[in-house]
RORO-361029 format. One line per 8 residues: number of its first residue (from 1); their letters; for each residue y, x, z of C-alpha. Coordinates in nm, 2 decimals. Layout:
N
NUM) a) Y/X/Z; ... $
END
This chain:
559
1) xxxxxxxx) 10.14/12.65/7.40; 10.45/12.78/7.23; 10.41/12.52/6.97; 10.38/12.21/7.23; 10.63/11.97/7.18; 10.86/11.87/7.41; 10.85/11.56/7.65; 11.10/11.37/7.48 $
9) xxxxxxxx) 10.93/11.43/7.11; 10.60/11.34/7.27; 10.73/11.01/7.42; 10.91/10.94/7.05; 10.56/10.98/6.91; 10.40/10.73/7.08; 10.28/10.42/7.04; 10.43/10.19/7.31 $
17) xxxxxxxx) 10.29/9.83/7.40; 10.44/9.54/7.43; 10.50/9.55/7.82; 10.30/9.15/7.84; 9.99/9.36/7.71; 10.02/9.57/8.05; 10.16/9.33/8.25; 9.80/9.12/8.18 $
25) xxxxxxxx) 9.59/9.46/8.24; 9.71/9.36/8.62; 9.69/8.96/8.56; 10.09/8.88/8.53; 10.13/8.62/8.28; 10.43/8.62/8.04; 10.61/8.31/8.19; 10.64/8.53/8.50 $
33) xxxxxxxx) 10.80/8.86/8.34; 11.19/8.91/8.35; 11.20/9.09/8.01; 11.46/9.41/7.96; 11.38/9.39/7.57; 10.99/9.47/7.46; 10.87/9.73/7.69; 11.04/9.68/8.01 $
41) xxxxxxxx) 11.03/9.39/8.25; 11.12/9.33/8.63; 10.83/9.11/8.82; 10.89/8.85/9.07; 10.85/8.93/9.44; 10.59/8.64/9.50; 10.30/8.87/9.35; 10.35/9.06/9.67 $
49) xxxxxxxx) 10.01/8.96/9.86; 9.95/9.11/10.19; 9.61/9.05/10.24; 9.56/9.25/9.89; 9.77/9.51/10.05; 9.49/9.55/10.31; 9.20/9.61/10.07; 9.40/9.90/9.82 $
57) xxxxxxxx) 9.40/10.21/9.88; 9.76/10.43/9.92; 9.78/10.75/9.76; 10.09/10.96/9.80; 10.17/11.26/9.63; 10.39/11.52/9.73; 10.48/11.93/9.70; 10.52/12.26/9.85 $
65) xxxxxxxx) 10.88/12.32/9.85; 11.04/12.30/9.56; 11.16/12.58/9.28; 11.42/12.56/9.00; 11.13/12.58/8.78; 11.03/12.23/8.93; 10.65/12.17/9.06; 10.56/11.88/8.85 $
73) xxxxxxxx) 10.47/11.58/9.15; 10.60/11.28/8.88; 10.39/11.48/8.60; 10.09/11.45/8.84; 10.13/11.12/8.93; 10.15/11.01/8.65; 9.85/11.21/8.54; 9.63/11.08/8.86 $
81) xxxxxxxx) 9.70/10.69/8.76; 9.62/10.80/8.42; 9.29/11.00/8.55; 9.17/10.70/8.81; 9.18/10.43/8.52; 8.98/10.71/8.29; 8.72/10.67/8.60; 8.72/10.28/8.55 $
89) xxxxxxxx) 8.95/10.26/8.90; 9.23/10.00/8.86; 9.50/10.21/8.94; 9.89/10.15/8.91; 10.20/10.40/8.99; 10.45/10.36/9.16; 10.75/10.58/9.13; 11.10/10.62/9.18 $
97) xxxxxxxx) 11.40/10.57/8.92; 11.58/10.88/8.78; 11.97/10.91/8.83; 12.20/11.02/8.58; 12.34/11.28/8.76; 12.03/11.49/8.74; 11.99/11.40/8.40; 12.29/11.57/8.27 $
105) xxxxxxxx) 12.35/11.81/8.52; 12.02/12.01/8.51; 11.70/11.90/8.69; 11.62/11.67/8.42; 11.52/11.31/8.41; 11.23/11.24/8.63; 10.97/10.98/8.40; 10.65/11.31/8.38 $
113) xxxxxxxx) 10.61/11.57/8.13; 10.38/11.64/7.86; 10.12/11.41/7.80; 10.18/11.27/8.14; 10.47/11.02/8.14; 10.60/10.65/8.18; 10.75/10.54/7.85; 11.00/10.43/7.73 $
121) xxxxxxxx) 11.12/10.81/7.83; 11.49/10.72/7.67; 11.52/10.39/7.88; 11.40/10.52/8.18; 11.70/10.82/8.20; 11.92/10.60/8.06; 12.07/10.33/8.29; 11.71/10.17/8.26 $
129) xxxxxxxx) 11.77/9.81/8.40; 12.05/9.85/8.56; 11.91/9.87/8.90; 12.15/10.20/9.00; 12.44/10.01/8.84; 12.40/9.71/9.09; 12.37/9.91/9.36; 12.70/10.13/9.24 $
137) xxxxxxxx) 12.86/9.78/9.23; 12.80/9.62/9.56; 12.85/9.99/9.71; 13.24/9.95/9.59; 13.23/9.59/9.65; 13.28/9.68/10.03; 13.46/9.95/9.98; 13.73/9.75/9.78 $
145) xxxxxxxx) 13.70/9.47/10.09; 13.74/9.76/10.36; 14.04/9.87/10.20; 14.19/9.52/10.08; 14.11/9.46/10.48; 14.40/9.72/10.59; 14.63/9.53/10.32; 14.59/9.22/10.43 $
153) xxxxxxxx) 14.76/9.17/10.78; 14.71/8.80/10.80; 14.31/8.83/10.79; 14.30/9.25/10.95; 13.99/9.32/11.18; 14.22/9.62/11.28; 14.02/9.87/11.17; 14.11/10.25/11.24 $
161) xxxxxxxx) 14.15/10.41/10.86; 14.06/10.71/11.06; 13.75/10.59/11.16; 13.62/10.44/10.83; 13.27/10.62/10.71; 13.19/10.38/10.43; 13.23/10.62/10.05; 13.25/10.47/9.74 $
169) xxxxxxxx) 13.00/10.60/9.45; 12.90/10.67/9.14; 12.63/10.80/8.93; 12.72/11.08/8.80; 12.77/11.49/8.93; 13.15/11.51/8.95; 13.27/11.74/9.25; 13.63/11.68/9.20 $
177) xxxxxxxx) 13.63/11.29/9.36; 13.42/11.48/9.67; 13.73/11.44/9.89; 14.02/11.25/9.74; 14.38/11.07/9.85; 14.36/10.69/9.79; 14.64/10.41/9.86; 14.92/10.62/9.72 $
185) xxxxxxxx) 15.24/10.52/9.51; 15.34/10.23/9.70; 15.28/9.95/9.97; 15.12/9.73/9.67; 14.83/9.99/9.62; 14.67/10.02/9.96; 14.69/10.21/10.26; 14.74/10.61/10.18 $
193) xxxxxxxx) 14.38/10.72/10.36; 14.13/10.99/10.26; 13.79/10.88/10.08; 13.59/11.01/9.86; 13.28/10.94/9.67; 12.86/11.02/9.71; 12.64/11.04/9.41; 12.46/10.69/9.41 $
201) xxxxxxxx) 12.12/10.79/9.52; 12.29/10.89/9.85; 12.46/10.53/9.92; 12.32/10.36/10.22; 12.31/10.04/10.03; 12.06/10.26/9.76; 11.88/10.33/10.11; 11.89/9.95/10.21 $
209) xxxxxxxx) 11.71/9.85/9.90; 11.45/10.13/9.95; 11.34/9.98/10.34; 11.41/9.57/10.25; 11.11/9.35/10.22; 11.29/9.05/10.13; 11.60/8.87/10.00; 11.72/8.79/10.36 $
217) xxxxxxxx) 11.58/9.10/10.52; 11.84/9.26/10.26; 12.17/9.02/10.33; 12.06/9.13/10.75; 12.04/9.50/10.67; 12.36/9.48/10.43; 12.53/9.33/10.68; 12.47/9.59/10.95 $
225) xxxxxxxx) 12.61/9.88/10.76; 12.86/10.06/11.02; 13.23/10.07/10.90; 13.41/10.24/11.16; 13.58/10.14/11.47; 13.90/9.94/11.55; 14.19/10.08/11.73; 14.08/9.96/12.01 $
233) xxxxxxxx) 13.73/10.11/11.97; 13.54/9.81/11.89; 13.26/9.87/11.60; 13.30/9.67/11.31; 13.01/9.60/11.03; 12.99/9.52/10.71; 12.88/9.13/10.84; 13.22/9.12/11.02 $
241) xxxxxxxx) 13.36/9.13/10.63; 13.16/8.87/10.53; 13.03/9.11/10.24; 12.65/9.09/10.28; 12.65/8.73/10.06; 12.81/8.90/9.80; 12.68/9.22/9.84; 12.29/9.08/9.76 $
249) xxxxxxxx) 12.41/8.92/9.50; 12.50/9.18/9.30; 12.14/9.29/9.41; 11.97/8.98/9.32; 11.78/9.18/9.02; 11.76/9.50/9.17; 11.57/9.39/9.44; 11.28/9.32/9.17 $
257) xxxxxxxx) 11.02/9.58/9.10; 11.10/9.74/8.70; 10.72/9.72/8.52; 10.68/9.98/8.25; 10.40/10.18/8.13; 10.21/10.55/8.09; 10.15/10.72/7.76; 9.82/10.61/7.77 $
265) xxxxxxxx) 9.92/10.23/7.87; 9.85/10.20/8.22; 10.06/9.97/8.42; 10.33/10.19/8.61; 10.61/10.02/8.85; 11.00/10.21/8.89; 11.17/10.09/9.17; 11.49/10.26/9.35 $
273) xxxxxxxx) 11.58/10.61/9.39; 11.73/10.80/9.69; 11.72/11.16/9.72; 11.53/11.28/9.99; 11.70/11.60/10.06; 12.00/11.33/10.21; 11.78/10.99/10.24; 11.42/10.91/10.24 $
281) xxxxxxxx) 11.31/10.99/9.92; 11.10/10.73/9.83; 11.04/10.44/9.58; 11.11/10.06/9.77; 10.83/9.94/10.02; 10.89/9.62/9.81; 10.76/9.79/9.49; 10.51/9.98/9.66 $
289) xxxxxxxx) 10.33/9.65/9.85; 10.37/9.50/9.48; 10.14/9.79/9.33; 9.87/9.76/9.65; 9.89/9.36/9.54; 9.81/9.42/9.21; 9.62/9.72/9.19; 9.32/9.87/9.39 $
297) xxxxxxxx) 9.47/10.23/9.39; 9.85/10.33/9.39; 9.99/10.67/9.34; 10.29/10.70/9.49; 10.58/11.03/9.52; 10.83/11.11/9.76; 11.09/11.36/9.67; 11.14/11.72/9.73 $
305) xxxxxxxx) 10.86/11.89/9.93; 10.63/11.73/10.21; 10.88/11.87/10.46; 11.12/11.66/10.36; 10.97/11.37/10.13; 10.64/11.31/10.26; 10.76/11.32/10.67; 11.04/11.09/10.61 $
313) xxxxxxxx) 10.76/10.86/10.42; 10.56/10.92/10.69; 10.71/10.83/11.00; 11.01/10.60/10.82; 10.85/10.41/10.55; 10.52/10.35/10.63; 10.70/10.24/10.98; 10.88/9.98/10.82 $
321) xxxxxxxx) 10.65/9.88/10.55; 10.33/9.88/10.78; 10.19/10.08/10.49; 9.89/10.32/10.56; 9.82/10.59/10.31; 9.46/10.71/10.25; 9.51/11.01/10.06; 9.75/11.28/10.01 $
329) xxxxxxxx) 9.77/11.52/9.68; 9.97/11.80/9.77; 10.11/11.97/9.42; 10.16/12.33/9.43; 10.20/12.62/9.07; 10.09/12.93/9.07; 10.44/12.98/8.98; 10.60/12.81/9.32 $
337) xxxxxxxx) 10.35/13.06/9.49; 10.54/13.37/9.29; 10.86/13.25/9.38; 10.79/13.18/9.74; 10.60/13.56/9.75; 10.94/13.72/9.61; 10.95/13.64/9.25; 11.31/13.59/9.08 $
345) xxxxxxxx) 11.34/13.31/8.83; 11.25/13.53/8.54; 10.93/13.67/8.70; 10.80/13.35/8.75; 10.59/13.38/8.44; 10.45/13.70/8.53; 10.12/13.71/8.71; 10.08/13.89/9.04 $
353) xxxxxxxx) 9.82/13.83/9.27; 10.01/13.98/9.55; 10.29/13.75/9.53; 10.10/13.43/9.52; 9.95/13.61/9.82; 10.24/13.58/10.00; 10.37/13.27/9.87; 10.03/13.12/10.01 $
361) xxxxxxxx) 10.21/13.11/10.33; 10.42/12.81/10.24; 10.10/12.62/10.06; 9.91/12.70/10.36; 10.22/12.54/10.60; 10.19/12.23/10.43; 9.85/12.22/10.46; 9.85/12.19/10.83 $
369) xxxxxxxx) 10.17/11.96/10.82; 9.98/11.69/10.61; 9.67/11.78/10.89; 9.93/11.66/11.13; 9.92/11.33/10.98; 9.54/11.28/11.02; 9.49/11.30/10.63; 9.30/11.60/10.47 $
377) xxxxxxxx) 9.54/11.67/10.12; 9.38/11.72/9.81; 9.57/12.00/9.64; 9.69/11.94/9.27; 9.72/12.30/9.12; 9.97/12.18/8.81; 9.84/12.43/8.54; 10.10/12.62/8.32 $
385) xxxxxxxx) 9.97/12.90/8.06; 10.06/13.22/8.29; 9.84/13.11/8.52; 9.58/13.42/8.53; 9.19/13.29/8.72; 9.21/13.59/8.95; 9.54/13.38/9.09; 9.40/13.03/9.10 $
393) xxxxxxxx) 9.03/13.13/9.25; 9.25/13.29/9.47; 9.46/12.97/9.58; 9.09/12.81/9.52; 8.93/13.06/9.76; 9.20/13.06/10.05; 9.24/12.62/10.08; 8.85/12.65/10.08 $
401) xxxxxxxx) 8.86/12.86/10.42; 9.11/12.57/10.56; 8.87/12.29/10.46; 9.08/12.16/10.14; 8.99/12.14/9.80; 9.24/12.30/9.49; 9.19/12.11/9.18; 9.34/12.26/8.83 $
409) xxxxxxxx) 9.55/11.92/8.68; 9.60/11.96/8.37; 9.76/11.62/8.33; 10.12/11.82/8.16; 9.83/11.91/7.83; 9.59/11.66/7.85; 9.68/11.36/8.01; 9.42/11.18/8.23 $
417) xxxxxxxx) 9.17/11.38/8.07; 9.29/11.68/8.25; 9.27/11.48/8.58; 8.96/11.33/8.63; 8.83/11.57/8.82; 9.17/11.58/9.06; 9.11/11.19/9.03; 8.74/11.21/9.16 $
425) xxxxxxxx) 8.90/11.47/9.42; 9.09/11.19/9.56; 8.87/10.91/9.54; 8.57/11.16/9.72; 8.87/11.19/10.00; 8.90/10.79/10.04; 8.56/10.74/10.07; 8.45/11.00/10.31 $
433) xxxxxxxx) 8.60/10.76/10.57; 8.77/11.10/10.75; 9.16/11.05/10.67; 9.33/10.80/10.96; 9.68/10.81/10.94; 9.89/10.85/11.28; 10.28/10.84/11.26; 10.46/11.21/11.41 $
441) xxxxxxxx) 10.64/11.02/11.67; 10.70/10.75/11.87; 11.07/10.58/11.77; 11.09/10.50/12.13; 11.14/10.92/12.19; 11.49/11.01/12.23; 11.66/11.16/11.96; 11.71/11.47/12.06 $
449) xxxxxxxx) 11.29/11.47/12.11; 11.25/11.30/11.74; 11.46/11.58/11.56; 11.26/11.87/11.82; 10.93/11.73/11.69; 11.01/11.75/11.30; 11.18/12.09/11.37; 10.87/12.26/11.54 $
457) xxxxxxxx) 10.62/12.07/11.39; 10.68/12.04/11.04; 10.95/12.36/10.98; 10.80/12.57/11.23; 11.10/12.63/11.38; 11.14/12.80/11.75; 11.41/12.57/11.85; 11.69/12.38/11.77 $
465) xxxxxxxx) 12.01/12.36/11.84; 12.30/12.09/11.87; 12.66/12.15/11.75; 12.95/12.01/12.01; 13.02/11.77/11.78; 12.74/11.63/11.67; 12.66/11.59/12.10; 12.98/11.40/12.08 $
473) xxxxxxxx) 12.82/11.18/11.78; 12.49/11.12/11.97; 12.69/10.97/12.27; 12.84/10.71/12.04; 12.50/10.67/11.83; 12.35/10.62/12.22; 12.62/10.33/12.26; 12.59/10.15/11.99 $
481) xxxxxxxx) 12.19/10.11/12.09; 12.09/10.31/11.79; 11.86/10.61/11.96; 11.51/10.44/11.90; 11.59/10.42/11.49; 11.37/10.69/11.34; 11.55/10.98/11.22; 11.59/11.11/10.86 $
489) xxxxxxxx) 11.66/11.42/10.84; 11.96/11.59/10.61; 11.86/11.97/10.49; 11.78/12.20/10.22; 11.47/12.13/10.05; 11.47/12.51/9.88; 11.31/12.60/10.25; 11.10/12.45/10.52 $
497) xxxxxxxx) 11.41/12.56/10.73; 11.77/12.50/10.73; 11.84/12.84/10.56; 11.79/12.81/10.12; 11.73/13.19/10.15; 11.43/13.18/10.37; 11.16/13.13/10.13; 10.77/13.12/10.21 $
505) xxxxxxxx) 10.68/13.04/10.55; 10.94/13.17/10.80; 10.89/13.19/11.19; 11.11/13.23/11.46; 11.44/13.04/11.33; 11.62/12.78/11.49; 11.72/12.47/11.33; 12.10/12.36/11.36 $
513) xxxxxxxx) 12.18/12.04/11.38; 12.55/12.05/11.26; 12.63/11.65/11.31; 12.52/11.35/11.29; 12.53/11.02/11.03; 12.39/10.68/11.07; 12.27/10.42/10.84; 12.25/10.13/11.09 $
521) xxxxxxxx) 12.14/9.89/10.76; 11.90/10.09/10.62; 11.79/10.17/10.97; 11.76/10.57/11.07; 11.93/10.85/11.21; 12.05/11.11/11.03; 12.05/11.46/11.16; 12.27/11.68/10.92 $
529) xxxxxxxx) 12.10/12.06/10.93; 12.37/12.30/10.69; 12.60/12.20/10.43; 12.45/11.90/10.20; 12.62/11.81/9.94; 12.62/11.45/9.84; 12.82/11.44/9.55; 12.67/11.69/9.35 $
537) xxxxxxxx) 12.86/11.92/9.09; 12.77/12.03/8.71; 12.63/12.38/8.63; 12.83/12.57/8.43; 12.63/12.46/8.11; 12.55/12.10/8.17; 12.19/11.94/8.00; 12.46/11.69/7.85 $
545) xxxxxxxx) 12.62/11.98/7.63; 12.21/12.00/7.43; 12.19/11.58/7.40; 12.31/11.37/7.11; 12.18/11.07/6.89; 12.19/11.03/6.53; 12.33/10.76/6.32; 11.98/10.61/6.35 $
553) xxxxxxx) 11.94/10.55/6.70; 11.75/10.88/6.75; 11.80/11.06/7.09; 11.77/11.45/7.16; 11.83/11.70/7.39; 11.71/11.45/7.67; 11.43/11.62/7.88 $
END
C-alpha cells in the first residue's frame, strides 16, 4: 500500500451527491432540508419519532485504549454503515464533529480514512456548519454578562470574582490564554480577575447540547450552568443572568442534526463534539434518536477507549436519552496490541507475536468491561499491512476462548466491501436475542460509591483515593443537591488508569481523585483523576505547518 493515496486525495476524487439524493434514501423531502450549499444540510427536529426509536437497533462503536498511531473507531464506523447497507440493512451513522484544534495540532480531523469516510472531507474539518462556532459564541456570551455583572453596580448579583468557574473558549490549541489576567488598564475595562480559556469541545454549553432533547430542555439546562457564589455564599446560575434566552439563540441552528454522506453515498448524520477524555464523548442524543427515526440500524462512536467513551455513553447518555444499545464493536490493531505489549512508536510496524501477547491484556480488559454492560462486543480488528496471520489468528484464537468473535475490517482499503463480514458479525449479535443492556450504577449511589464502581470495575483499580480538597468540593456538590447526577469522569485516556505510563492492563493501582468539577446544565459530576488539560497546546511541528490551498480552491496537507 505504499502507493495508496491519502484520505484527503481520495475524498477529492470522489463523486459527491447532491445531499437531497441522500436525504430521500431516508424519505426527507427537499422542502424540509436547511441547505449549507449542495452537500450539506441540517434536518429539522420533528423527524425525531419515538416509537421508530423503539423498533432500530443501536450500535456503538468503541476502542481499546488509544495510541498515537490512532485505532481507527470513525474509519470503522463509517465502514460498518457502509457494510450494513451492502447487506441491504438501512443503516445510517451517526458521529461526532471534528474540532479545529485537533485538526492543526496533530491527531487529525476525524470524518474516516481511506475508503471509509463522510464527504465533504474539507467541510467537515473546516468550520463545517458552524455548529462549534455557535457554541464558542453563547459560551462568551455569559462570560461577557458575568463580567459586565461585576461592572455594573446598579444591576450586581454580588458575585464573588473569586468564586467564578465559568471559562471563556475557543477552538483552537493555544496554551498561552490557559490562565490569563483580565479587567486590567482601567475601571472602564472590567474588574482585574483571573480567567482563562478551554478548547471548545470542553465547554459545558458543548456538553449541554450533547444531553438536550429539545429547544426548552436546552434554555432549562443553559440556565442551570453554575457561576460561582456570592459573597455571602449564595449560588448563582446562569438563569439568575437572564442568559439562557439568548444563549439558545445563538444555538437555534446548532441544535439541528448536520446530514452529510459516506464515500459510497449512504446517509451519515454529524452532530456535536466533546471530548471524552474531559466530557462525555459522544455525538447529541438529539442526533442519535434522529438516526433510530430514520434508519433501522445506527452506528454510533464515543471517543477515546471504552474506559472512557463507551462507560460515560453507557451509564450517562443512554440515561438521559433512554437509549438502549444492541451491539457493541470494540476496535482494536495489531498495532495498539504492540504498543500496549511494549512497543515504542517506531516499532509499531514491526510484527511480534510476543508483544501483541502482552498487549492482549488490555483487549482482553475491555472485553469483560463491555461484558459488564450485558452486551457481548463484536471485535473490529482494523487491518494495516504489517499485520502478520500468526498475530491476528492469535487475537482470533484468544477472543474465541472468551466467547467473542474478531473480525478483520478492512473498511480503511476497501470500503463496505471490506466489512460485510464485520457487518453480518454485528447483525448475527442483534439477532441472537443474548445482548440486554443494564446501566453500571444506580445515580441514586453516593458519589463517592459512583466513582468506586467505575474505578474497580472498569480500570481495575484496587482503590481510590480522595484529595482534601476535592472532600471539601463534594461537601458543597452535596449542598447544592447535586450527589445523584451521574458522574463523568476526567482522566487520561493513554491508560485504563490514572497513570499515561501504565500501559496494557495494570493491577493493583489506586485511582486519585484530585478534585472535583460540575456541569449542573449538562447534568454530571466530574471527578478530575491527574492533570487534564483542557486547553490543549501545539506540538512543536503543527499539521497546520503541511496545509495550504491553491489559487484554485484546492486544499492539501489536511488529513
Amino acid at each position: 500500500m505504499s502507493n495508496f493515496p491519502t484520505d484527503l486525495e481520495i475524498a477529492q476524487a470522489a463523486t459527491i451527491k447532491h445531499i437531497k439524493i441522500i436525504a430521500n434514501k431516508i424519505g426527507i423531502v427537499e422542502d424540509d432540508l436547511q441547505y449549507y450549499g449542495k452537500h450539506k444540510a441540517k434536518l429539522p427536529l420533528h423527524f425525531i419519532d419515538e416509537e421508530k426509536i423503539k423498533k432500530a437497533k443501536l450500535i456503538l462503536v468503541t476502542a481499546i485504549n488509544p495510541t498515537p498511531a490512532g485505532e481507527g473507531k470513525t474509519t470503522v464506523s463509517v465502514g460498518l454503515t457502509d457494510g450494513l447497507n451492502k447487506l441491504g440493512k438501512k443503516a445510517i451513522a451517526v458521529l461526532r464533529e471534528p474540532s479545529l484544534g485537533p485538526v492543526f495540532g496533530m491527531k487529525g480531523g476525524a470524518a474516516g480514512g481511506g475508503y471509509s469516510q463522510v464527504i465533504p472531507m474539507e467541510d467537515i474539518n473546516l468550520h463545517f456548519t458552524g455548529d462549534f462556532s455557535a457554541i464558542e459564541k453563547a459560551n462568551n456570551l455569559l462570560a461577557a454578562l458575568i463580567d459586565n455583572n461585576l461592572q455594573n453596580k446598579e444591576h450586581s448579583l454580588n458575585i464573588d470574582p473569586r468564586t467564578i468557574k465559568w471559562k471563556r473558549v475557543m477552538d483552537m490549541n493555544d496554551r498561552a490564554l490557559r490562565q490569563i489576567i483580565i479587567g486590567i488598564g482601567g475601571t472602564a475595562n472590567g474588574i482585574p480577575r483571573e480567567d482563562g480559556f478551554n478548547i471548545t469541545p470542553a465547554s459545558e454549553v458543548m456538553a449541554i447540547l450533547c444531553m438536550s432533547t429539545s429547544i426548552d430542555d436546552l434554555k432549562i439546562r443553559l440556565g442551570n450552568i453554575f457561576i460561582g457564589f456570592t459573597f455571602d455564599k449564595k449560588a448563582i446560575f446562569a438563569r439568575d443572568l437572564k442568559a439562557e434566552g439568548a444563549m439558545a439563540l445563538l444555538l437555534k441552528d446548532a441544535i439541528k442534526p448536520n446530514l452529510v454522506q459516506t464515500l459510497e453515498g449512504n446517509p451519515a448524520l454529524l452532530h456535536g463534539g466533546p471530548f471524552a477524555n474531559i466530557a462525555q464523548g459522544t455525538n447529541t442524543i438529539i442526533a442519535t434518536k434522529m438516526g433510530l427515526s430514520l434508519a433501522d440500524y445506527v452506528v454510533t462512536e464515543a471517543g477515546f477507549g471504552a474506559d472512557l467513551g463507551a462507560e460515560k455513553f453507557m451509564n450517562i447518555k443512554c440515561g438521559y436519552g433512554h437509549l438502549q444499545p444492541h451491539a457493541i464493536v470494540l476496535v482494536a490493531t495489531i498495532r495498539a496490541l504492540r504498543h500496549h505489549g511494549g512497543a515504542k512508536k517506531e516499532e509499531y510496524n514491526t510484527p511480534s507475536l510476543e508483544r501483541v501477547t502482552k498487549g492482549f491484556l488490555n483487549l482482553e480488559k475491555h472485553i469483560e468491561n463491555c461484558k459488564q454492560f450485558g452486551i457481548t462486543p463484536v471485535i473490529a480488528l482494523n487491518h494495516f499491512p504489517s499485520d502478520t496471520a500468526e498475530e491476528i489468528e492469535f487475537v482470533q484464537h484468544q477472543c474465541s476462548t472468551h466467547g467473542v468473535k474478531a473480525i478483520v475490517a478492512k473498511g480503511f482499503e476497501l470500503g463496505g466491501q471490506g466489512t460485510t463480514e464485520l457487518a453480518q458479525a454485528v447483525c448475527d449479535s442483534i439477532e441472537s436475542g443474548s445482548n440486554q443492556f443494564k446501566p453500571l450504577y444506580d445515580w441514586s449511589l453516593s458519589i463517592e460509591d459512583k466513582i468506586i464502581k467505575i474505578a474497580t470495575t472498569i480500570y481495575g483499580a484496587a482503590a481510590v483515593e480522595f484529595s482534601s480538597k476535592a472532600h471539601t468540593q463534594l461537601k458543597t456538590i452535596k449542598t447544592l443537591g447535586y450527589d445523584k447526577l451521574p458522574v463523568c469522569v476526567a482522566k487520561t485516556e493513554k491508560s485504563l488508569s490514572d497513570n499515561m505510563e501504565l500501559k496494557g492492563r495494570p493491577e493493583n493501582f489506586t485511582v486519585h481523585v484530585r478534585e472535583f468539577e460540575f456541569a449542573a446544565g449538562a447534568g454530571f459530576i466530574i471527578p478530575i483523576l491527574g492533570e487534564i488539560m483542557r486547553m490543549p497546546g501545539l506540538p512543536a511541528v503543527p499539521a497546520s505547518e503541511h496545509m495550504d490551498i491553491d489559487n484554485n480552491g484546492k486544499i492539501i496537507g489536511l488529513s
